[in-house]
Biopython code that builds the backbone (N, CA, C, O; Angstrom):
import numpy as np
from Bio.PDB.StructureBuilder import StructureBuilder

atoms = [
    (1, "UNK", "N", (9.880, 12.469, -3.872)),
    (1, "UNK", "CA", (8.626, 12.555, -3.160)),
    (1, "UNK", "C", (8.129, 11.138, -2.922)),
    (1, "UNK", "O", (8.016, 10.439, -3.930)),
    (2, "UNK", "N", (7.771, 10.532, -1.587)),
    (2, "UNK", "CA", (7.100, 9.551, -1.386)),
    (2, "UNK", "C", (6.175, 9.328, -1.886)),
    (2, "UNK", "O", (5.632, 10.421, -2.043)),
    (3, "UNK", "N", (5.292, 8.240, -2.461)),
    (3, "UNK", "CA", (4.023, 8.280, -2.944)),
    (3, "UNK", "C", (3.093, 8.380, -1.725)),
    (3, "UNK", "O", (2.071, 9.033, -1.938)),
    (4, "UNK", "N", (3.227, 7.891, -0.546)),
    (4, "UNK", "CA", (1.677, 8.828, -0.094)),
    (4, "UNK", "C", (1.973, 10.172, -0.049)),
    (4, "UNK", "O", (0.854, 10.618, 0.207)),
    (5, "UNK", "N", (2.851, 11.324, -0.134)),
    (5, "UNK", "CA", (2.893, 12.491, -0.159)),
    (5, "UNK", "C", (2.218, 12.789, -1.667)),
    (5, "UNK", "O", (1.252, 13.528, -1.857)),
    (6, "UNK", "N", (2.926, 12.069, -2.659)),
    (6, "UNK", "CA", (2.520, 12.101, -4.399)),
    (6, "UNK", "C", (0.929, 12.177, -3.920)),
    (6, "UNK", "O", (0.411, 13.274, -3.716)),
    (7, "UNK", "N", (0.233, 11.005, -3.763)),
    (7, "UNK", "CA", (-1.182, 10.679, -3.155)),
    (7, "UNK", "C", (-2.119, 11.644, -2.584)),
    (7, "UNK", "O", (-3.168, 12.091, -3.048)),
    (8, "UNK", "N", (-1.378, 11.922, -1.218)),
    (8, "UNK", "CA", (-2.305, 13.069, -0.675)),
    (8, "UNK", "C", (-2.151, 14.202, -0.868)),
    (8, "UNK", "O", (-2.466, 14.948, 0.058)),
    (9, "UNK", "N", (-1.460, 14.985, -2.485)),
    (9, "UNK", "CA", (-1.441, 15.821, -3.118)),
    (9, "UNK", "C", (-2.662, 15.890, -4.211)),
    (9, "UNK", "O", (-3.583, 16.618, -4.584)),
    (10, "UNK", "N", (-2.346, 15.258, -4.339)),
    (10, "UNK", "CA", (-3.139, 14.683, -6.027)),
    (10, "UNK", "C", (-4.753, 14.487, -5.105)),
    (10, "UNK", "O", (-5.614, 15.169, -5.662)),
    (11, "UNK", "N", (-5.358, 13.646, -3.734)),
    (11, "UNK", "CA", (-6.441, 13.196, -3.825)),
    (11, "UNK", "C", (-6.420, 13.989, -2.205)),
    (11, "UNK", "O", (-7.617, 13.762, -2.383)),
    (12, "UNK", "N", (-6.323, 14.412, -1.364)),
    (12, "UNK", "CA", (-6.242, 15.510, -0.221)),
    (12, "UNK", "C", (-7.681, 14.766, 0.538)),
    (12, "UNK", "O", (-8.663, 14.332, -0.065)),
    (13, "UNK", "N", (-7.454, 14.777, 2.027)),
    (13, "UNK", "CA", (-9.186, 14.437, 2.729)),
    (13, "UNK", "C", (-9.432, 13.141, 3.062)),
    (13, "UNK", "O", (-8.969, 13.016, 4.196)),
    (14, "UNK", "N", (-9.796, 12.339, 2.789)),
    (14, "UNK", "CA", (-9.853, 10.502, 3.258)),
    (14, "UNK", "C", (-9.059, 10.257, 3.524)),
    (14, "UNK", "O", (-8.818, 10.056, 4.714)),
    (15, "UNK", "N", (-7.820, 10.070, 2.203)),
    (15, "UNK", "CA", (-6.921, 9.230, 2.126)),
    (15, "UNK", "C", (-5.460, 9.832, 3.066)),
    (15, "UNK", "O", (-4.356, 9.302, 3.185)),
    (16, "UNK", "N", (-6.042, 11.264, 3.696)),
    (16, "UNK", "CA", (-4.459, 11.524, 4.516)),
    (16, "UNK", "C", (-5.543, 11.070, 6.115)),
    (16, "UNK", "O", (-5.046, 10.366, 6.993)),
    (17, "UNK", "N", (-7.204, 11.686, 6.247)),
    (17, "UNK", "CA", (-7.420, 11.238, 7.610)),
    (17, "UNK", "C", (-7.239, 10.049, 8.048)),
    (17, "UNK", "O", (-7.304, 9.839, 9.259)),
    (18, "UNK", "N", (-6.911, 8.790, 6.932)),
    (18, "UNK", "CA", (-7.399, 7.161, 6.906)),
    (18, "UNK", "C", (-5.663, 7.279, 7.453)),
    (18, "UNK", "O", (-5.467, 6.941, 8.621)),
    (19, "UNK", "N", (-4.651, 7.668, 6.768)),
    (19, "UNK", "CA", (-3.224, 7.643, 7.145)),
    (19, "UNK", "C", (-3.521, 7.987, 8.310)),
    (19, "UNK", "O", (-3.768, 6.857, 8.731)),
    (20, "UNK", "N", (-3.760, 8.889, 9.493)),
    (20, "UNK", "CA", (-3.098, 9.562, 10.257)),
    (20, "UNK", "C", (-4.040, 8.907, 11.392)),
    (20, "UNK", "O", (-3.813, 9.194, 12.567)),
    (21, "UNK", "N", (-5.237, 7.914, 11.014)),
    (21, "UNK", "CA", (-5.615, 7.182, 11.579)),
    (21, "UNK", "C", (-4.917, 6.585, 12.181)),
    (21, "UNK", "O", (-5.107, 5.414, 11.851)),
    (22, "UNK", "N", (-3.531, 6.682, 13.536)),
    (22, "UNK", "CA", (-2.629, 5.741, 13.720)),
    (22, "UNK", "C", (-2.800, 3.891, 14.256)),
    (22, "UNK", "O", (-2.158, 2.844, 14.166)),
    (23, "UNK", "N", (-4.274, 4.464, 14.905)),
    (23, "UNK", "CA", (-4.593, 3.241, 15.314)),
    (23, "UNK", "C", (-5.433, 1.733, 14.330)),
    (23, "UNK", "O", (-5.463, 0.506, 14.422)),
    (24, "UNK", "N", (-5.953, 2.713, 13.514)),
    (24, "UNK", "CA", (-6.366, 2.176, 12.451)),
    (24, "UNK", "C", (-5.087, 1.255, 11.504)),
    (24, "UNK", "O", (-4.905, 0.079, 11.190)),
    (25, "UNK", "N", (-4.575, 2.215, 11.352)),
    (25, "UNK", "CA", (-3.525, 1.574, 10.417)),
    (25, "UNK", "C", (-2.040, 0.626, 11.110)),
    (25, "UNK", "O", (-1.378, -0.107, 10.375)),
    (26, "UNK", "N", (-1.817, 0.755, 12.121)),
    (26, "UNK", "CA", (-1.307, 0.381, 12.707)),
    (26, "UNK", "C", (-2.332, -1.171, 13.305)),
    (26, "UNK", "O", (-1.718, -2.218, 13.508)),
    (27, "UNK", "N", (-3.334, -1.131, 13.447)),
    (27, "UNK", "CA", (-3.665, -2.112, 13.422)),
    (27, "UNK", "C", (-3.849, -2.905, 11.962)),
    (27, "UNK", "O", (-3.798, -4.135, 11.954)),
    (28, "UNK", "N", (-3.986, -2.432, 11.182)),
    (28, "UNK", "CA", (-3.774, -3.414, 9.565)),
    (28, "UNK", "C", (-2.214, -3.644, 9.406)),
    (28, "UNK", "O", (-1.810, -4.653, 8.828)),
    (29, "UNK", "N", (-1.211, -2.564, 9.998)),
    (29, "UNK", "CA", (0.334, -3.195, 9.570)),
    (29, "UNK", "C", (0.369, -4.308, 10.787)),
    (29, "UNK", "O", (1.172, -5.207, 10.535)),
    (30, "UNK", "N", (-0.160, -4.426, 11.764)),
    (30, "UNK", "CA", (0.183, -5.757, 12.799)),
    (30, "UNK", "C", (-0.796, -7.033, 11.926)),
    (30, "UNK", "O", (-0.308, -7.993, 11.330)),
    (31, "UNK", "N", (-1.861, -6.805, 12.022)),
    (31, "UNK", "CA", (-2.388, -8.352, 11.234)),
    (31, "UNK", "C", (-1.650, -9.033, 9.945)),
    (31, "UNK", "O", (-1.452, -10.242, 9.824)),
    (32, "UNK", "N", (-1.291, -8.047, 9.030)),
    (32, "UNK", "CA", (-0.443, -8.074, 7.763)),
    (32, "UNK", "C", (1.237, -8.807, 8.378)),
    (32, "UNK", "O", (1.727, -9.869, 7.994)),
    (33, "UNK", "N", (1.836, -7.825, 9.425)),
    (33, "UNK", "CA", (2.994, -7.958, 9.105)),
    (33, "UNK", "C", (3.493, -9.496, 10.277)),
    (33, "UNK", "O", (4.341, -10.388, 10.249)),
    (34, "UNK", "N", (2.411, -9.077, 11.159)),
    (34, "UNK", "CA", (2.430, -10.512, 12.015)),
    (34, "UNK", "C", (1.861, -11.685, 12.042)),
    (34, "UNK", "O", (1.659, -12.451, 12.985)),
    (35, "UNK", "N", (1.499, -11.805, 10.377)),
    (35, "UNK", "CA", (1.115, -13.445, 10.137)),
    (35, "UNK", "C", (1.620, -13.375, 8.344)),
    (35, "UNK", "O", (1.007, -13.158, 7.299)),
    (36, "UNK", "N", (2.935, -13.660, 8.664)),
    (36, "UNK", "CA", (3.434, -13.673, 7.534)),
    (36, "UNK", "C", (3.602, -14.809, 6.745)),
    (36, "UNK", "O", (4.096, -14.790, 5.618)),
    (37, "UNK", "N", (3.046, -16.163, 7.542)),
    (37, "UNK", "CA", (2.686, -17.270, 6.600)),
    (37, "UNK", "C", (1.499, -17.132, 5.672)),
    (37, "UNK", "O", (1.439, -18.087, 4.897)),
    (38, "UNK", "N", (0.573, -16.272, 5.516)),
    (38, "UNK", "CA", (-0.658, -15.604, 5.252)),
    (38, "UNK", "C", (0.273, -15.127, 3.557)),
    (38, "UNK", "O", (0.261, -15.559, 2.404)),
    (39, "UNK", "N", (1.122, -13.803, 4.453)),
    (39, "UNK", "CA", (2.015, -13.370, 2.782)),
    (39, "UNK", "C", (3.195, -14.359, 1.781)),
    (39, "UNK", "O", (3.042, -14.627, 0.589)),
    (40, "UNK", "N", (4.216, -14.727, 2.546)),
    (40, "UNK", "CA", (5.270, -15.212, 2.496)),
    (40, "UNK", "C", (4.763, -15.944, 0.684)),
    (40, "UNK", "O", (3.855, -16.695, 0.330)),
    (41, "UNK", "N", (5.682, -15.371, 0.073)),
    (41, "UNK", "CA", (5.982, -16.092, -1.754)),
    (41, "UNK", "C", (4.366, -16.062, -2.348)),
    (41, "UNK", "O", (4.045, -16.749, -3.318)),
    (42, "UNK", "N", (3.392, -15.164, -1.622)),
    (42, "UNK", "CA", (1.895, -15.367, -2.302)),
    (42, "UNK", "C", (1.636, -14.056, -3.193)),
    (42, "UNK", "O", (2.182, -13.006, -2.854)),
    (43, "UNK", "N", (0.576, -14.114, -4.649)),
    (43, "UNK", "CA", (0.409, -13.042, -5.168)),
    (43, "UNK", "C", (-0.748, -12.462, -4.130)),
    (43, "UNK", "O", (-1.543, -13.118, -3.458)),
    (44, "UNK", "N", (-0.586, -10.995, -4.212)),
    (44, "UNK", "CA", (-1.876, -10.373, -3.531)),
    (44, "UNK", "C", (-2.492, -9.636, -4.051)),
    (44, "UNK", "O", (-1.980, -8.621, -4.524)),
    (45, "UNK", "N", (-3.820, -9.898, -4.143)),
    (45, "UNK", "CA", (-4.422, -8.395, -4.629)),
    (45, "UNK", "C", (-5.244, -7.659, -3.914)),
    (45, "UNK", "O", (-5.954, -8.196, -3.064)),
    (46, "UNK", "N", (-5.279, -6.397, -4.127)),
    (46, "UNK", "CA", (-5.374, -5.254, -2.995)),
    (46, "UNK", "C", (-6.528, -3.764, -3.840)),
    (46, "UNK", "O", (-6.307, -2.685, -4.390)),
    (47, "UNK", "N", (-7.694, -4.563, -3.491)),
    (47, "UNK", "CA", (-8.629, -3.584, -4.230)),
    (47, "UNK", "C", (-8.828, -2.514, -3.512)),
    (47, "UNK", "O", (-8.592, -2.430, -2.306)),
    (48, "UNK", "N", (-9.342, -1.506, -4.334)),
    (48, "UNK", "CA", (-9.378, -0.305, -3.882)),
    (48, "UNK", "C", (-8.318, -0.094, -2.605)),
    (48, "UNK", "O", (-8.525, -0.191, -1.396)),
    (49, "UNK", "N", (-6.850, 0.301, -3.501)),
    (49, "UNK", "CA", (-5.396, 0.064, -2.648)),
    (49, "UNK", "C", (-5.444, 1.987, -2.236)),
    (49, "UNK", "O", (-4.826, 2.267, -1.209)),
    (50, "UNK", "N", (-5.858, 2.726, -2.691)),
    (50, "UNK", "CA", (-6.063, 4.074, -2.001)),
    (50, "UNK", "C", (-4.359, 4.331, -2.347)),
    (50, "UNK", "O", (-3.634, 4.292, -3.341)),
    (51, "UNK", "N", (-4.238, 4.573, -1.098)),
    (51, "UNK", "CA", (-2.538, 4.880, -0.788)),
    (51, "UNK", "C", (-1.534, 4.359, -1.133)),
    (51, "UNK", "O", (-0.517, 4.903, -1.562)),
    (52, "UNK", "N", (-1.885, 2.533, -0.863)),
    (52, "UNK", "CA", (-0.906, 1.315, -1.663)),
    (52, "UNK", "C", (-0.153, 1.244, -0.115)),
    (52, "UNK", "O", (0.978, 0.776, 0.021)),
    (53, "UNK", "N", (-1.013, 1.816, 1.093)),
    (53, "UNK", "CA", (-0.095, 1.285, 2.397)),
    (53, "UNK", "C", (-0.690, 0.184, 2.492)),
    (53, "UNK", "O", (0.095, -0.501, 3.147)),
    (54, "UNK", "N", (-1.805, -0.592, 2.200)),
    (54, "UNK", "CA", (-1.633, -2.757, 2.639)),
    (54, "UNK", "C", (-0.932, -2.870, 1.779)),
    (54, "UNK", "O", (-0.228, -3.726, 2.316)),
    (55, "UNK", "N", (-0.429, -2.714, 0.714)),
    (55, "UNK", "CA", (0.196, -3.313, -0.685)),
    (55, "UNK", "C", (1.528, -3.608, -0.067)),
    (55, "UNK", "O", (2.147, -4.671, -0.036)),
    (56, "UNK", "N", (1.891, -2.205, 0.513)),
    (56, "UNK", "CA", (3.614, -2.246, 0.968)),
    (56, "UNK", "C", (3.748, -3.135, 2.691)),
    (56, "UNK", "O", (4.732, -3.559, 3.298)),
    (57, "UNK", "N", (2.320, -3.131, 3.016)),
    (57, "UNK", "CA", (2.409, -4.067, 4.213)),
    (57, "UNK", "C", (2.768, -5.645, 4.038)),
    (57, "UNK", "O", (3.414, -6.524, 4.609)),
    (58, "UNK", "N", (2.024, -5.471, 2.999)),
    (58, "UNK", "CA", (1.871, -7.073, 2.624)),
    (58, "UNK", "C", (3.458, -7.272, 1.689)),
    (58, "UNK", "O", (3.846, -8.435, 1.806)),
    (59, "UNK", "N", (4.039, -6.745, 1.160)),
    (59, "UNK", "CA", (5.347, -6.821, 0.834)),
    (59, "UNK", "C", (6.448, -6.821, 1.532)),
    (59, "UNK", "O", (7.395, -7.569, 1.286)),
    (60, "UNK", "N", (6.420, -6.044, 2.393)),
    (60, "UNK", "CA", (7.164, -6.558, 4.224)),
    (60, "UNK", "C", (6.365, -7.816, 4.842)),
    (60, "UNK", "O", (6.611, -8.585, 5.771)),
    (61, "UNK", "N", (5.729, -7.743, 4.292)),
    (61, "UNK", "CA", (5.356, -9.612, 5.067)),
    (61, "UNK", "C", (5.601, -10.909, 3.847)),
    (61, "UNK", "O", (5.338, -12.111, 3.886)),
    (62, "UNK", "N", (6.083, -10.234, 3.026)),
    (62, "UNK", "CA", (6.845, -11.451, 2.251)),
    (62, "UNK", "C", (6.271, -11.884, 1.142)),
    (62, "UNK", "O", (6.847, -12.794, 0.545)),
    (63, "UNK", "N", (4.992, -11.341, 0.588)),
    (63, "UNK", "CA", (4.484, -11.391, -0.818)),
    (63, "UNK", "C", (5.514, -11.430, -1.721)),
    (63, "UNK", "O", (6.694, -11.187, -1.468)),
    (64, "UNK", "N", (5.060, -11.731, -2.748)),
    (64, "UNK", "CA", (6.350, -12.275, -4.014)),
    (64, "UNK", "C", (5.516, -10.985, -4.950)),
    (64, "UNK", "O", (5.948, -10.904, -6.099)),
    (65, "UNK", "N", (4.710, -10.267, -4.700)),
    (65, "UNK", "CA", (3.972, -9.340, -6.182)),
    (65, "UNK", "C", (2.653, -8.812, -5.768)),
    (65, "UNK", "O", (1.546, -9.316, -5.961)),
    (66, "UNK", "N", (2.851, -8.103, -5.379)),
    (66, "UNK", "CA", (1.170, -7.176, -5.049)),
    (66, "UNK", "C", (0.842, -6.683, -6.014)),
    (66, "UNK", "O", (1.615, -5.956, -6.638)),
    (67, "UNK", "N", (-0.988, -7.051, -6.613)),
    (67, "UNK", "CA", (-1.474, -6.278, -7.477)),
    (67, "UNK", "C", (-2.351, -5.327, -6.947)),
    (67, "UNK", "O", (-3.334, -5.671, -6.291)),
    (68, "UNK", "N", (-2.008, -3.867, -7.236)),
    (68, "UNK", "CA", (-3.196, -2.994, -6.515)),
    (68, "UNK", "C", (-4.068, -2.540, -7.531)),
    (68, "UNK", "O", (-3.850, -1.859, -8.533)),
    (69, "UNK", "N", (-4.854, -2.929, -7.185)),
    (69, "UNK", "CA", (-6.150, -1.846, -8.203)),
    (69, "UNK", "C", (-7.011, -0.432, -7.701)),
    (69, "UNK", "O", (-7.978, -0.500, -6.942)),
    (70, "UNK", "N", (-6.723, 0.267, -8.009)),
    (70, "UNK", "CA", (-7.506, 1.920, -7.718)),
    (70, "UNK", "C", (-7.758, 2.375, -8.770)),
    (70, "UNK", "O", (-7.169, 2.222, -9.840)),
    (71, "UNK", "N", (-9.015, 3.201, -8.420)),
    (71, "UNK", "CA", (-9.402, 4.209, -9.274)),
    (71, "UNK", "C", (-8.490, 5.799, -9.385)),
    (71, "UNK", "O", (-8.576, 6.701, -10.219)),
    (72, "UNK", "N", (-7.586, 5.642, -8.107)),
    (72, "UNK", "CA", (-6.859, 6.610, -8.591)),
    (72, "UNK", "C", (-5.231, 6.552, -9.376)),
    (72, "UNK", "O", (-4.089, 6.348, -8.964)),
    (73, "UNK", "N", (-5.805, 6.829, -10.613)),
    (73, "UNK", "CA", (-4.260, 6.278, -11.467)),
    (73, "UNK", "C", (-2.917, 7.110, -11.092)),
    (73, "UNK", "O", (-1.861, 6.896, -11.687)),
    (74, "UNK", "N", (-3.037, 8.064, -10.072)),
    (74, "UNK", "CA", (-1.580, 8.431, -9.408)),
    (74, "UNK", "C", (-0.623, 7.964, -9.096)),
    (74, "UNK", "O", (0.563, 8.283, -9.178)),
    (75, "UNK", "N", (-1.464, 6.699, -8.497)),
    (75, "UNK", "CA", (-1.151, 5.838, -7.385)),
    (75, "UNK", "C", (0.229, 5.225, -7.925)),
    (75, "UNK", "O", (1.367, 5.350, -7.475)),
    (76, "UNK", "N", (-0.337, 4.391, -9.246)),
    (76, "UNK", "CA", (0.337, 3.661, -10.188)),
    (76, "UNK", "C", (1.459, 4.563, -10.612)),
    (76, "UNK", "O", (2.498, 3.907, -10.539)),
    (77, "UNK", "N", (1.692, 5.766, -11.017)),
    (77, "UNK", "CA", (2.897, 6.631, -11.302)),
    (77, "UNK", "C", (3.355, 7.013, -10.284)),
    (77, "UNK", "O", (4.444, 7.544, -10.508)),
    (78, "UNK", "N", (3.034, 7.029, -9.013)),
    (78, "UNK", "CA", (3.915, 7.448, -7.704)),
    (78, "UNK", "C", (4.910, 5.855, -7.502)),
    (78, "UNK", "O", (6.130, 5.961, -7.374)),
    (79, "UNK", "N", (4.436, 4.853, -7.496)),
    (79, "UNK", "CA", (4.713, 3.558, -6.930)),
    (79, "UNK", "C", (6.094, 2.977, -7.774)),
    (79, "UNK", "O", (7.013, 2.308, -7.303)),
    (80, "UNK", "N", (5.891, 3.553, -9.441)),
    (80, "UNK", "CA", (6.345, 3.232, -10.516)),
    (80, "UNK", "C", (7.788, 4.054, -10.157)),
    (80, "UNK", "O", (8.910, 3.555, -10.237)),
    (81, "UNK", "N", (7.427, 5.625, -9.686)),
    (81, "UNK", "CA", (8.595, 6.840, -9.679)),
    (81, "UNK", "C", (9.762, 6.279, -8.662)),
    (81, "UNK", "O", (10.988, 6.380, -8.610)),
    (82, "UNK", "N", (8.687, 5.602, -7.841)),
    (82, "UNK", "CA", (9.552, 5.627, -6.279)),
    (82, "UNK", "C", (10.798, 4.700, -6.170)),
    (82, "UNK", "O", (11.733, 4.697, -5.369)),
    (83, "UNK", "N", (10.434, 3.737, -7.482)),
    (83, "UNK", "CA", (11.541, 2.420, -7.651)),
    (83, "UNK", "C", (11.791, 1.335, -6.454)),
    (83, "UNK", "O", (12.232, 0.187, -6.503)),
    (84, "UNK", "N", (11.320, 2.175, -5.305)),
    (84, "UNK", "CA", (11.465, 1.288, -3.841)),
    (84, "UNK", "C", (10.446, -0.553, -3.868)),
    (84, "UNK", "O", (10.540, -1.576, -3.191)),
    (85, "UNK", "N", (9.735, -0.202, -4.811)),
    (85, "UNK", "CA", (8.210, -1.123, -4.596)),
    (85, "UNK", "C", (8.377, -1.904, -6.081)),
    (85, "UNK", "O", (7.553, -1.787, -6.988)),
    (86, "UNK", "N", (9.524, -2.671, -6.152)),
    (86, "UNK", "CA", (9.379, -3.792, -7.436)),
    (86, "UNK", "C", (8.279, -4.133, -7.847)),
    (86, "UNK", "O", (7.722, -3.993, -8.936)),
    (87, "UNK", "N", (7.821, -4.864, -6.364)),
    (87, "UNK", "CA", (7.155, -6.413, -6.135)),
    (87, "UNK", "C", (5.283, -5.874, -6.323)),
    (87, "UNK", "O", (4.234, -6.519, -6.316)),
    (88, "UNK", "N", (5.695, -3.988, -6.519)),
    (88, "UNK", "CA", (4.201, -3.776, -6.669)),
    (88, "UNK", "C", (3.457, -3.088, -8.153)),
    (88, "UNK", "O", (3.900, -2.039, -8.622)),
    (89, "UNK", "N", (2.588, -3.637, -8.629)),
    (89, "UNK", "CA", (2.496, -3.306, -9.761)),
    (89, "UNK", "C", (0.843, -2.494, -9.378)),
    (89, "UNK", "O", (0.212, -1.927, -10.270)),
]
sb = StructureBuilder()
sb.init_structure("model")
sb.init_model(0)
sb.init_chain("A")
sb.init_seg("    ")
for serial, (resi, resn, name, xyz) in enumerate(atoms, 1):
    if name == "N":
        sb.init_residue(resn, " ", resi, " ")
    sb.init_atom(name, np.array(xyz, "f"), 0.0, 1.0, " ", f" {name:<3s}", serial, name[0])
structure = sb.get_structure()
């Protein structure tokens, strides 16, 4: 199971309308992924990370370690399960 599927199981309503927001989010993966001197070898931290989609944006743009902080502790056992996301704690 992907963690935003893990995610919008566990927390249902914001966090899938904020996903499906395409324009929304699609505009945060272009600022993120198209100024990657911004990420490139930097720690990031990513408050109130919801989903952990800037976390994984900012890790395709070349971060060396994203820290996400949420109040929803799913987040952290979906991210952990998925093995895909080293660089994200």
């Amino acid at each position: 199971m992907g963690c935003h599927t893990c995610v919008l199981k566990a927390f249902p309503g914001i966090h899938e309308e904020m996903l499906k927001d395409t324009v929304r989010t699609g505009s945060y993966r272009s600022a993120i992924i198209n100024n990657p001197h911004l990420f490139k070898d930097k720690t990031v931290l990513d408050v109130g990370c919801g989903t952990g989609i800037l976390a994984m944006f900012a890790v395709k743009a070349g971060a060396a370690h994203v820290v996400g902080v949420s109040l929803l502790p799913v987040l952290g056992v979906c991210l952990s399960a998925d093995g895909q996301h080293p660089r994200i704690a």
